[in-house]
C-alpha positions as CSV (number, residue, x, y, z in Angstrom):
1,X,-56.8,-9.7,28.2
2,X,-53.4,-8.2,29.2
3,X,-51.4,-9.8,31.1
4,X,-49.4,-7.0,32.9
5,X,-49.7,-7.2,37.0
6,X,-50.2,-10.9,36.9
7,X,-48.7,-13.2,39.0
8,X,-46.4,-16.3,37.6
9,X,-45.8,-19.2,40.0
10,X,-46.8,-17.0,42.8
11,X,-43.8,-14.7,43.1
12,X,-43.1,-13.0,39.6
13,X,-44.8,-10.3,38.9
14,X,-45.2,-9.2,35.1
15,X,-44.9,-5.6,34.6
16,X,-44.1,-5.0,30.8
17,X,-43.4,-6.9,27.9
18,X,-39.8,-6.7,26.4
19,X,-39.8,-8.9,23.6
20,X,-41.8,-11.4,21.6
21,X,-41.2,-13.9,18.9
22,X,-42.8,-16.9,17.3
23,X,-42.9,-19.5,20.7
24,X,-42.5,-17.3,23.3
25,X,-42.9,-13.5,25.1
26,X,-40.3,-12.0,27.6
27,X,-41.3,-10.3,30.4
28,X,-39.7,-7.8,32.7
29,X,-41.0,-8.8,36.1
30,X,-40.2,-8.0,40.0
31,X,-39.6,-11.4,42.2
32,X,-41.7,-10.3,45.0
33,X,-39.9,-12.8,47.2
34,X,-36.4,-10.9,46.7
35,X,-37.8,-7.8,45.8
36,X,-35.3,-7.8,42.7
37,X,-36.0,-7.5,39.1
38,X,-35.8,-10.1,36.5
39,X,-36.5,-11.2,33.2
40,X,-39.3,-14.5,32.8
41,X,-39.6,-15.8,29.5
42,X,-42.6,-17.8,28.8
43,X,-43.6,-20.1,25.7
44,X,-46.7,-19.5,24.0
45,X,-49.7,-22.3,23.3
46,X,-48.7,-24.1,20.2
47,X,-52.1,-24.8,19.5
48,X,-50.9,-26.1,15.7
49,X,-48.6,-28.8,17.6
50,X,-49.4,-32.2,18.5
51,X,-48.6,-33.8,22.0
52,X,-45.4,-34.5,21.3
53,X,-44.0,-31.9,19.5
54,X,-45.0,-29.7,22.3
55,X,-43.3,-32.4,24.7
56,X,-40.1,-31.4,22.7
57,X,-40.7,-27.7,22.5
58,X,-41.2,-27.9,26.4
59,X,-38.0,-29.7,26.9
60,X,-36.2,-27.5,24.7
61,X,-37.3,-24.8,26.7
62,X,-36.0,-26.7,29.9
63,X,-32.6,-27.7,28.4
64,X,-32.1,-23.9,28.1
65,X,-32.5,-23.2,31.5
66,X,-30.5,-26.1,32.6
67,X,-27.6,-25.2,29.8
68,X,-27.5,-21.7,30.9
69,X,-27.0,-22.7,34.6
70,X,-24.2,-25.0,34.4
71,X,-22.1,-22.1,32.8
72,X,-21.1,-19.2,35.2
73,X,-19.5,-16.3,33.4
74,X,-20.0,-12.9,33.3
75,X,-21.1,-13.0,29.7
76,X,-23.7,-15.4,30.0
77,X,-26.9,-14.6,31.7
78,X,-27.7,-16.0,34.8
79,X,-30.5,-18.6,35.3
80,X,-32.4,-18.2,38.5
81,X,-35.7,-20.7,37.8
82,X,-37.4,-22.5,36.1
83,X,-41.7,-22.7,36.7
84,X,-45.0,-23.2,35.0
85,X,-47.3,-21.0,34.7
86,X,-50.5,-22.5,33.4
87,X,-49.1,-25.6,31.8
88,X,-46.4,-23.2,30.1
89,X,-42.9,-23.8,30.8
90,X,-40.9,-20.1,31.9
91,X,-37.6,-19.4,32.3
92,X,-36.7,-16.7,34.9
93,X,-33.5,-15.3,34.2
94,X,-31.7,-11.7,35.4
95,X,-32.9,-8.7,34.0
96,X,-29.9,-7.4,31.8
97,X,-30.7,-3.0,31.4
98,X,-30.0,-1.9,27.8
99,X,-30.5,-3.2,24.4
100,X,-29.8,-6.4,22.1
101,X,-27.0,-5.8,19.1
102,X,-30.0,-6.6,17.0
103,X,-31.6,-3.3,17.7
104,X,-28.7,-1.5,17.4
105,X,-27.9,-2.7,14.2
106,X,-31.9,-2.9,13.1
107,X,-32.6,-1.2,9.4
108,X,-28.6,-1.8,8.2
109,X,-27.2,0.0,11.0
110,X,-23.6,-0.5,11.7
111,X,-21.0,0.0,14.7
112,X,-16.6,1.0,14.2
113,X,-14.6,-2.3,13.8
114,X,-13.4,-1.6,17.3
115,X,-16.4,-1.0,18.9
116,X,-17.5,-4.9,16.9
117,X,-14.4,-6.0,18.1
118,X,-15.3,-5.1,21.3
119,X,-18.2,-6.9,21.6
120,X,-17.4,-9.6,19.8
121,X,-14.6,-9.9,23.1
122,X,-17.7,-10.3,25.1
123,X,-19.3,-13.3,23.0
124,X,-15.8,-15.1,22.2
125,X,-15.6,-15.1,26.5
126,X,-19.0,-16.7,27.1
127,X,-18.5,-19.3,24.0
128,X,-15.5,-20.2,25.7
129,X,-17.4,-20.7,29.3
130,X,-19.5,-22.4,27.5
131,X,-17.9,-25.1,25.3
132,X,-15.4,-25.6,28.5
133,X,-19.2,-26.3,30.3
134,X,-19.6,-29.0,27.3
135,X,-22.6,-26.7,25.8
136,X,-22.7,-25.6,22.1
137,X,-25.1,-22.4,22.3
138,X,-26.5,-23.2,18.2
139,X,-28.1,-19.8,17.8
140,X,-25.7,-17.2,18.2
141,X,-26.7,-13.9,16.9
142,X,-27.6,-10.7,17.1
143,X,-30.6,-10.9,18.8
144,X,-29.2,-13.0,21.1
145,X,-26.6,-10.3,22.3
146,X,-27.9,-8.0,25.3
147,X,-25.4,-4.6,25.3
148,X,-25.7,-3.7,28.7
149,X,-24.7,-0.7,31.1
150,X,-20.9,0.0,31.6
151,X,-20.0,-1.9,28.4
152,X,-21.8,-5.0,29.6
153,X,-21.7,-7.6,26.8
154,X,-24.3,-10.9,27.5
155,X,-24.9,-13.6,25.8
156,X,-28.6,-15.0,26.4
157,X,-31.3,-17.6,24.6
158,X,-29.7,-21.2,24.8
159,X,-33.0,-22.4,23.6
160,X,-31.5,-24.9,21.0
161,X,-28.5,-25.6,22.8
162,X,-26.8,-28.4,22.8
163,X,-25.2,-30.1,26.2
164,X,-22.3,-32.9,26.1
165,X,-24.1,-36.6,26.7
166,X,-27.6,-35.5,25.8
167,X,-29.7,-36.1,23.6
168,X,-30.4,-34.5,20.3
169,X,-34.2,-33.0,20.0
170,X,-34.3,-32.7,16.1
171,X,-36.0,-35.1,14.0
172,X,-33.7,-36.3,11.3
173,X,-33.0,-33.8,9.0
174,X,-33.9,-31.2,10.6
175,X,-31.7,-27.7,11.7
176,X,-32.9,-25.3,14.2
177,X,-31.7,-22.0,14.0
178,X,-31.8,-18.4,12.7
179,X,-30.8,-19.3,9.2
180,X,-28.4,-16.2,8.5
181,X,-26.5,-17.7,11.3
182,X,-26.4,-21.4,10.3
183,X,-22.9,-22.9,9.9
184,X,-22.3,-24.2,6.3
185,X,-21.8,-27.5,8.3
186,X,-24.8,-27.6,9.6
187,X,-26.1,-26.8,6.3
188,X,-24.7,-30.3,5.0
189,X,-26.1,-32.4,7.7
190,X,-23.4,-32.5,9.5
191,X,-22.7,-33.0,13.0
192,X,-22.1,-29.6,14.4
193,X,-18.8,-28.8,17.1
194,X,-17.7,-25.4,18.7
195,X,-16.3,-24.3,15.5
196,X,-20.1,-23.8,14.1
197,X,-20.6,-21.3,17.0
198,X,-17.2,-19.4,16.1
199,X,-18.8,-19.2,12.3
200,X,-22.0,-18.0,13.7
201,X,-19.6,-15.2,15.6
202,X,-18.5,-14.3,12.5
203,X,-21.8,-13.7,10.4
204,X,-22.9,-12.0,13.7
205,X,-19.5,-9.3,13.5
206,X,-19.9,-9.0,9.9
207,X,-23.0,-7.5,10.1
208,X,-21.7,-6.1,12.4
209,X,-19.1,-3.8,10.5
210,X,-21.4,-4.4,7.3
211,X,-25.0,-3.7,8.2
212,X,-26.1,-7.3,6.4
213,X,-25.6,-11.1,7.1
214,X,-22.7,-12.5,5.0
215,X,-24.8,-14.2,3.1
216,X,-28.6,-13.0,2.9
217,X,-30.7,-13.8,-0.1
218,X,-34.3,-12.7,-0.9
219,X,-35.1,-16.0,-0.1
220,X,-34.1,-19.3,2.7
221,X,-33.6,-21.5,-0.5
222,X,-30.5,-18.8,-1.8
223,X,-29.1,-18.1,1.6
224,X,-28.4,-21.9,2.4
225,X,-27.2,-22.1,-1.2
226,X,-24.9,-19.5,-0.5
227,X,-24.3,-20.1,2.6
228,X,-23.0,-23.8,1.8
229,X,-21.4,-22.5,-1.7
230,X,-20.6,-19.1,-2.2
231,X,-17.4,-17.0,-1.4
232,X,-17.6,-15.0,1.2
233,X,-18.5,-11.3,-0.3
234,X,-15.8,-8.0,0.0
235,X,-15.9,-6.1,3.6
236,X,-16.0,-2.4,2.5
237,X,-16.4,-1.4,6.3
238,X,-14.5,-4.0,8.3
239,X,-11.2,-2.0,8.5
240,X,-8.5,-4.7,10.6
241,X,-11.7,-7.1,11.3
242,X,-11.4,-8.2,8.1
243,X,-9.1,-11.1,7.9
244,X,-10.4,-12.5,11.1
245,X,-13.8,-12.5,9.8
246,X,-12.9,-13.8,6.5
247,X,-11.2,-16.6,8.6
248,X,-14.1,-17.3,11.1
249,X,-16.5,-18.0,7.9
250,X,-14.5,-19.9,6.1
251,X,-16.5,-23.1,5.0
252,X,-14.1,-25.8,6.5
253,X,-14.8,-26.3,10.1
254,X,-10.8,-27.0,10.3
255,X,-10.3,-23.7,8.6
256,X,-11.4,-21.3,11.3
257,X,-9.3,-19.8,14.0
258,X,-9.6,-21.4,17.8
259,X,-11.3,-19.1,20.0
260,X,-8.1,-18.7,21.9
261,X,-7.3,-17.0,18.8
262,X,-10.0,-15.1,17.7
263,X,-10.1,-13.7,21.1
264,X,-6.3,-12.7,20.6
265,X,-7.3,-11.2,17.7
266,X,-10.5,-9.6,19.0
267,X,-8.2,-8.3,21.7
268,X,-5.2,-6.2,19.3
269,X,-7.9,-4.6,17.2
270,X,-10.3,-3.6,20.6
271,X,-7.2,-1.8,22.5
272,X,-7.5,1.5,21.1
273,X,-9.5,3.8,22.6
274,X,-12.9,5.1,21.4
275,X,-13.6,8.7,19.7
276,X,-16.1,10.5,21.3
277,X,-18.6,10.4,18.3
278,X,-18.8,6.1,19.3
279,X,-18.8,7.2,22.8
280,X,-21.9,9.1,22.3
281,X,-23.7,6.7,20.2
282,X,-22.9,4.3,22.6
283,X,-24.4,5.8,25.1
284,X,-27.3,7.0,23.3
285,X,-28.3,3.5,22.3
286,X,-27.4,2.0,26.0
287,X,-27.8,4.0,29.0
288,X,-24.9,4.2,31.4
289,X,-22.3,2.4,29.2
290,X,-19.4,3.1,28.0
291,X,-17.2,2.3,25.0
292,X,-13.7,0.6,25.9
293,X,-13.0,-0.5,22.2
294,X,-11.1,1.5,19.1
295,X,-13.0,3.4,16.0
296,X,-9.8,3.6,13.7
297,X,-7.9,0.8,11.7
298,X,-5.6,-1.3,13.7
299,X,-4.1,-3.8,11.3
300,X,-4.3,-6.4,14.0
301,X,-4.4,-9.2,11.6
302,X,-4.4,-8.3,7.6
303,X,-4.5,-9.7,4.8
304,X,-2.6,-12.7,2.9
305,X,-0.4,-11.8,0.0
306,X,2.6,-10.0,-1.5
307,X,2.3,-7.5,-4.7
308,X,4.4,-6.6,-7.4
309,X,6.0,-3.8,-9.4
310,X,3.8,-2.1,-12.3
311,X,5.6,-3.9,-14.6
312,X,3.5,-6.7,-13.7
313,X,3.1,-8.8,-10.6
314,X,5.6,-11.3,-10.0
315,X,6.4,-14.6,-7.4
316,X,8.8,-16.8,-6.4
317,X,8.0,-20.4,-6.0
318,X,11.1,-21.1,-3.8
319,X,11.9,-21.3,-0.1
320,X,13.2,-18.0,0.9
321,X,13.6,-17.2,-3.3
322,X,13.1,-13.4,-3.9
323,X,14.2,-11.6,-7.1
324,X,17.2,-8.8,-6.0
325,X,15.8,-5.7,-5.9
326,X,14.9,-3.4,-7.9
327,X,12.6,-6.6,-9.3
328,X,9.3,-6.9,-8.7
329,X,8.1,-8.1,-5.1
330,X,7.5,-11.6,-4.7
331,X,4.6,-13.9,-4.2
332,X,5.7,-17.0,-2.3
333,X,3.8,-18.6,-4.1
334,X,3.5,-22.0,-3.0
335,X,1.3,-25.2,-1.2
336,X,1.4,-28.1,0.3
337,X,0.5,-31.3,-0.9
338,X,-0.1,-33.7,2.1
339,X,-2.7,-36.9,3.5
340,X,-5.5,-37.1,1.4
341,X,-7.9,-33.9,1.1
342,X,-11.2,-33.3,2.5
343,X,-13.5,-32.6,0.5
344,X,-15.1,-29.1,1.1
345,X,-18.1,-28.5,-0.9
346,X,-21.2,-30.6,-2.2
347,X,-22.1,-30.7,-5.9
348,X,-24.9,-28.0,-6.9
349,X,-27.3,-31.0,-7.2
350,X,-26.8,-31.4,-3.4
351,X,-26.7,-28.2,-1.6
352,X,-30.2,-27.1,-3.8
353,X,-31.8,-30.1,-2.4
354,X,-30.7,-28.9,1.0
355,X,-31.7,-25.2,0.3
356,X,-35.1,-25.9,-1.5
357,X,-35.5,-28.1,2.0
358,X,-34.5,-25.5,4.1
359,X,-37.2,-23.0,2.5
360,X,-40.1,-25.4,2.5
361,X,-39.3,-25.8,6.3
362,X,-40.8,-24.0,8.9
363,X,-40.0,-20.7,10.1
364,X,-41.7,-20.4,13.0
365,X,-40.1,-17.2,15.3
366,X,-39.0,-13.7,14.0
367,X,-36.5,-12.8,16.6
368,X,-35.9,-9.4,15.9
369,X,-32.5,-9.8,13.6
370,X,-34.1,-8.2,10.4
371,X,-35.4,-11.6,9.1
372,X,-33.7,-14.2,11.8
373,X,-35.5,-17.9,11.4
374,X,-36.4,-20.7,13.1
375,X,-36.4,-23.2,10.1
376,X,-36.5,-27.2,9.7
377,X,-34.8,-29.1,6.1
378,X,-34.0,-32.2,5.0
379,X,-30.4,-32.8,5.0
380,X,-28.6,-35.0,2.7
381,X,-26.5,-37.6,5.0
382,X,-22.4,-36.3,5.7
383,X,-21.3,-39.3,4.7
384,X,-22.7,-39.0,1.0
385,X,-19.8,-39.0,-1.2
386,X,-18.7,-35.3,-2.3
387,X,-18.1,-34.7,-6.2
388,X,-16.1,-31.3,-6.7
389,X,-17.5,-27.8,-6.5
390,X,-18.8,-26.4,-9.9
391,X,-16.4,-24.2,-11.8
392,X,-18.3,-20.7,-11.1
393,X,-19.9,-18.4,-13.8
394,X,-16.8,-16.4,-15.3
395,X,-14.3,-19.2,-14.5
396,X,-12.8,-22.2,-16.2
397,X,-10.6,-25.1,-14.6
398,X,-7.5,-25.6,-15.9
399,X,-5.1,-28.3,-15.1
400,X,-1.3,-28.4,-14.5
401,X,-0.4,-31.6,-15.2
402,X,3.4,-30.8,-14.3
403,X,2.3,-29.8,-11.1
404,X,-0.7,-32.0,-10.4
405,X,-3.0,-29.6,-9.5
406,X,-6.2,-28.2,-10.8
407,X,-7.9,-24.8,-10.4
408,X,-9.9,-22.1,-11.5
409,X,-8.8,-18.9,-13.3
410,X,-11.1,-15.9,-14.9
411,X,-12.3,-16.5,-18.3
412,X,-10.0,-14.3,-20.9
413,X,-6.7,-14.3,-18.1
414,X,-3.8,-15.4,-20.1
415,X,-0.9,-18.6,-18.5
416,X,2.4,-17.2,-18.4
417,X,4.8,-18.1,-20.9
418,X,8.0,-19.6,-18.2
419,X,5.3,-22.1,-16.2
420,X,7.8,-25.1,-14.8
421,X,6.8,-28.1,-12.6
422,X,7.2,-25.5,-9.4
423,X,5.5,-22.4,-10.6
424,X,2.5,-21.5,-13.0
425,X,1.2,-17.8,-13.4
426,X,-2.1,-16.5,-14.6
427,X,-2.6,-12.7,-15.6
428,X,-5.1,-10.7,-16.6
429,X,-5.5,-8.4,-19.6
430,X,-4.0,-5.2,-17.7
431,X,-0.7,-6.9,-17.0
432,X,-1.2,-5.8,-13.4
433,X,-3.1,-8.8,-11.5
434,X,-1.4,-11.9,-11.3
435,X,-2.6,-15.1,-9.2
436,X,0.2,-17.5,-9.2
437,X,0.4,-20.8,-7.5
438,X,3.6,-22.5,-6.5
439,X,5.3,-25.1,-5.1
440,X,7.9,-26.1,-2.3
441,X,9.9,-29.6,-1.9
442,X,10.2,-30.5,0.2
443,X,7.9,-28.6,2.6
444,X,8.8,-27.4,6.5
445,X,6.8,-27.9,9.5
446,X,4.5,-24.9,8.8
447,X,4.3,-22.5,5.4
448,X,4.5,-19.8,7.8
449,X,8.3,-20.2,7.6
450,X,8.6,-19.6,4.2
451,X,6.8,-16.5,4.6
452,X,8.8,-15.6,7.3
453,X,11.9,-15.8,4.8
454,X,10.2,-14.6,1.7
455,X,8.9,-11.3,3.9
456,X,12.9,-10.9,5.3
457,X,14.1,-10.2,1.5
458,X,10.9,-8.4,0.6
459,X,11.4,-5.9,3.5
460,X,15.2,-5.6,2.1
461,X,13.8,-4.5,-1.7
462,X,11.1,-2.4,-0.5
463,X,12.3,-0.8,3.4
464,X,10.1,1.9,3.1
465,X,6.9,1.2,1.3
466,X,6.1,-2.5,2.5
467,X,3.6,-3.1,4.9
468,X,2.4,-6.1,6.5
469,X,-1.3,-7.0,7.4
470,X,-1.2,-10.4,8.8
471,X,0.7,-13.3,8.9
472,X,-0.4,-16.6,10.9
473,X,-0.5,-19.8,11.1
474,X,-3.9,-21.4,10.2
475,X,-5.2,-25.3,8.5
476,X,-6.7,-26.0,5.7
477,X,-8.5,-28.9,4.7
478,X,-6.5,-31.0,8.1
479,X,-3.2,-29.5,7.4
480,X,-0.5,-27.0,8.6
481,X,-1.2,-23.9,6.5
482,X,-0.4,-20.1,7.0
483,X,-1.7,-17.0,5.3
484,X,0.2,-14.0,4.7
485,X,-0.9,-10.1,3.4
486,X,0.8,-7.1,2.6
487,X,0.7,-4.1,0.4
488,X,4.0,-2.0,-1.2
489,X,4.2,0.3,-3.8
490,X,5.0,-0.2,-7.1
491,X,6.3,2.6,-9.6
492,X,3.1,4.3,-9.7
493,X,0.7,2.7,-7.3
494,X,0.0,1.0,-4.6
495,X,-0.1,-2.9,-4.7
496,X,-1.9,-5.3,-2.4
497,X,-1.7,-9.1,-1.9
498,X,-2.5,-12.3,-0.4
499,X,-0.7,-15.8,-0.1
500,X,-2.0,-18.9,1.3
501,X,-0.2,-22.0,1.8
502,X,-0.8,-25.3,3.2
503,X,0.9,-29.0,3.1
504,X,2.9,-31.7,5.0
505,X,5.8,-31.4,6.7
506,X,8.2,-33.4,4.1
507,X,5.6,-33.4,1.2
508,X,5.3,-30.6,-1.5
509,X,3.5,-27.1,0.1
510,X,1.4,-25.5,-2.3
511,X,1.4,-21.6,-2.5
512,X,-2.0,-19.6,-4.0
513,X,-1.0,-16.2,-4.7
514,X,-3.1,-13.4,-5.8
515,X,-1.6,-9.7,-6.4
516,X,-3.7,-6.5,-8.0
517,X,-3.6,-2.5,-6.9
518,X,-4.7,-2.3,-4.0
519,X,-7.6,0.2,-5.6
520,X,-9.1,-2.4,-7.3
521,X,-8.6,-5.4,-4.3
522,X,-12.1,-5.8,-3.8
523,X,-13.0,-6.5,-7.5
524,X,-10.0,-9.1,-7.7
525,X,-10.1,-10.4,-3.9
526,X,-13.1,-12.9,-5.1
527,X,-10.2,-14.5,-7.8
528,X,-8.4,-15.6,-4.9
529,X,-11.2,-17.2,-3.1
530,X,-12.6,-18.8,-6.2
531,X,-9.0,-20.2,-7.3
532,X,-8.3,-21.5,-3.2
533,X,-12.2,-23.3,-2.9
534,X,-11.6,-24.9,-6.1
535,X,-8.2,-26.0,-6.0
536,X,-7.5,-29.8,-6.3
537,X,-4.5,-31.6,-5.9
538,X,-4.4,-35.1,-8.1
């Protein structure tokens, strides 16, 4: 029997069904009282629940309502009411005209980095409302985005949100969520902050630019594995989105931008305007919008790195040290050693337990994100102590013993022959793609001012060819670090690079510094990761 015409709580008319998913329909509906349109959303019957699991869905579904309300923002849909409607909890909400970013990007489909950017401006603004209202939203995604007329961007379905002093409604060991979108955090067993919702931006603007989650598997079980353990995978599509992308997923909640800055960034690469080939689509896909955000490459934040000369990469492990010109470029390579380091990753043993969990779980609602979850696991307890991350496939550790640091290099790469205590190189068998790490002592406030100095010489030997990407100020691991990217030309191609550093403000900074053409960056981009997840000072 249809339920079309019928009345709910006897004022909201249903007149035709927008969505469904595992525990509930929406509706769009007319509120006869106000004569205005809205949107009700009402759970199914969970006949395969006991009492009181259904007593928790139902209060899930009230917590949403009650989440959404406390935060008013332009970007996050308004909650009108809340009734029953034959022993079902229903949310009535406003009726938001267009589409969800999930259908838009439905069957790999993709959007311009601008046009990401610019909705990603709309998500970063009600995450913001919403962590200053003391609400983590803990299912941001896709589906979860309404793209509405004039450029509208909304933010809707706090279902599983999660509201300063309340209670949790998970079981121990359990996550809700659409797993694509789950925070390696999370993932762990780990208490989840704001930062999780920033990562979940991230996966969500990835695909985005990419037409795939970050880190989708052909099962659950591999995409919590890589999720929790894998590097993050080349952009090919993500033009000047790419660094801050790379940043939001990073698998260090302490890693990731603040949203004050991922907004900033949001903002530089959004300011362009629109071609007319994104207008139309645009508008095609949402009626009576418009585009306000850019199509073409804006560099707003870049890569890390500095490249070097065909002769061979080359870097320079002191503050401010650059070879005279017509040397190779240099590296700055260095880091900082500092407090004692977090641990960032769980041993293999660990994160399979957590991912066979996550698959044997279950996956109770299809949302409409091309495979989006609702899935329960066992996770192992955050304080569990952490061994290190497995040297990947391809890789071996070595150690510097001068130094005090360990890392991992490509089989077959060859250790230069002038290594001192300060500087160690590792190059491939071309000659032309170097990863260096290097030292500084004693280190400044920030390793963003050694870049600064490094960058002044490097503009000196190359005025006309170098080119910066990013450079900022970041953390890693709970200390000041700073990442810096670039490309310049050597004698007969174009180089490409990326330098991370990180440290105490009068300890040693440590430098990891990875160079290669810039034709082949996305084959030797993964070295860099690899060598900065598994480095270890001690």
């Amino acid at each position: 029997m249809s339920d079309e015409g019928r009345l709910v709580a006897g004022r909201y008319r249903l007149i035709e069904r927008i969505g469904r998913g595992g525990m509930g329909t929406v509706w769009r509906a007319e509120d006869e009282v106000l004569s205005r349109e809205i949107a009700l959303k009402r759970l199914h019957v969970q006949r395969h629940l006991t009492e009181d699991e259904l007593a928790t869905v139902y209060e899930r579904t009230r917590r949403e309502a009650r989440s959404a309300a406390r935060i008013a923002h332009p970007n996050v849909v308004v909650v009108h009411d809340v009734v029953d409607d034959e022993g079902l909890p229903c949310i009535v909400m406003e009726y938001v005209h267009g589409t969800t970013l999930a259908a838009l990007l439905k069957g790999g489909g993709t959007v311009p980095p601008g046009e990401a950017a610019r909705v990603g401006l709309g998500m970063i603004a009600a995450l913001r409302a919403a962590h200053a209202a003391g609400v983590l939203h803990r299912d941001v995604k896709p589906g979860n985005v309404l793209l509405g007329a004039g450029g509208r961007v909304v933010l809707t379905d706090f279902g599983i949100a999660m509201a300063t002093g309340t209670s949790t409604l998970t079981k121990t060991g359990e996550i809700i969520g659409s797993i694509d979108y789950i925070a390696p955090e999370r993932m762990k067993g780990q208490k989840p902050g704001p930062t999780a919702d920033l990562w979940a931006l991230g996966a969500t603007l990835y695909q985005s630019v990419e037409g795939r989650p970050p880190f989708r598997k052909d099962t659950a079980m591999e995409t919590a594995y890589a999720i929790a353990v894998d590097p993050l995978s080349p952009m090919k599509q993500a033009g000047p989105l790419e660094p801050l992308i790379e940043m939001l997923l990073a698998k260090e909640p302490d890693e990731r931008p603040t949203a004050e800055e991922t907004e900033r960034a949001l903002r530089v690469v959004a300011s362009r305007t629109p071609s007319a080939a994104t207008e139309a689509a645009w508008a095609s896909a949402v009626p009576g919008s418009t585009v306000t955000g850019p199509t073409s490459p804006v560099g707003a934040t870049g890569s890390l790195g500095a490249t070097t000369a065909d002769s061979g990469p080359q870097s320079g492990s002191g503050r401010g040290s650059m070879p005279p010109a017509p040397a190779p470029a240099p590296t700055g390579t260095g880091s900082r050693r500092g407090r004692g380091r977090r641990t960032v990753v769980r041993s293999a043993v660990t994160v399979v337990a957590v991912a066979v969990a996550v698959a044997g779980g279950l996956y109770a609602m299809s949302d409409g994100d091309g495979g989006g979850r609702r899935g329960t696991e066992t996770a192992p307890s955050a304080t569990a102590s952490v061994p290190p991350q497995p040297v990947p496939e391809g890789f071996h550790l070595v150690r510097e013993k001068e130094m005090g640091v360990s890392f991992p290099v490509p089989d077959g790469w060859k250790r230069g022959d002038k290594a001192t205590a300060e500087q160690v190189k590792y190059i491939d068998k071309s000659g032309l793609v170097e990863l260096t790490i290097g030292t500084v002592n004693p280190a400044g406030p920030n390793p963003i001012s050694h870049f600064e100095n490094i960058e002044a010489n490097t503009k000196l030997n190359y005025p006309t060819s170098y080119r910066k990407l990013r450079m900022l100020r970041t953390t890693f691991r709970g200390k000041p670090a700073a990442v810096w990217e670039f490309t310049f030309e050597g004698k007969v191609r174009t180089f490409r690079a990326i330098d991370f550093g990180f440290g105490e403000e009068g300890g040693t900074e440590y430098d990891i510094y990875l160079s290669a053409p810039e034709a082949r960056w996305d084959e030797y981009r993964p070295v860099f990761d690899t060598a900065k997840q598994g480095f270890r000072v001690g």
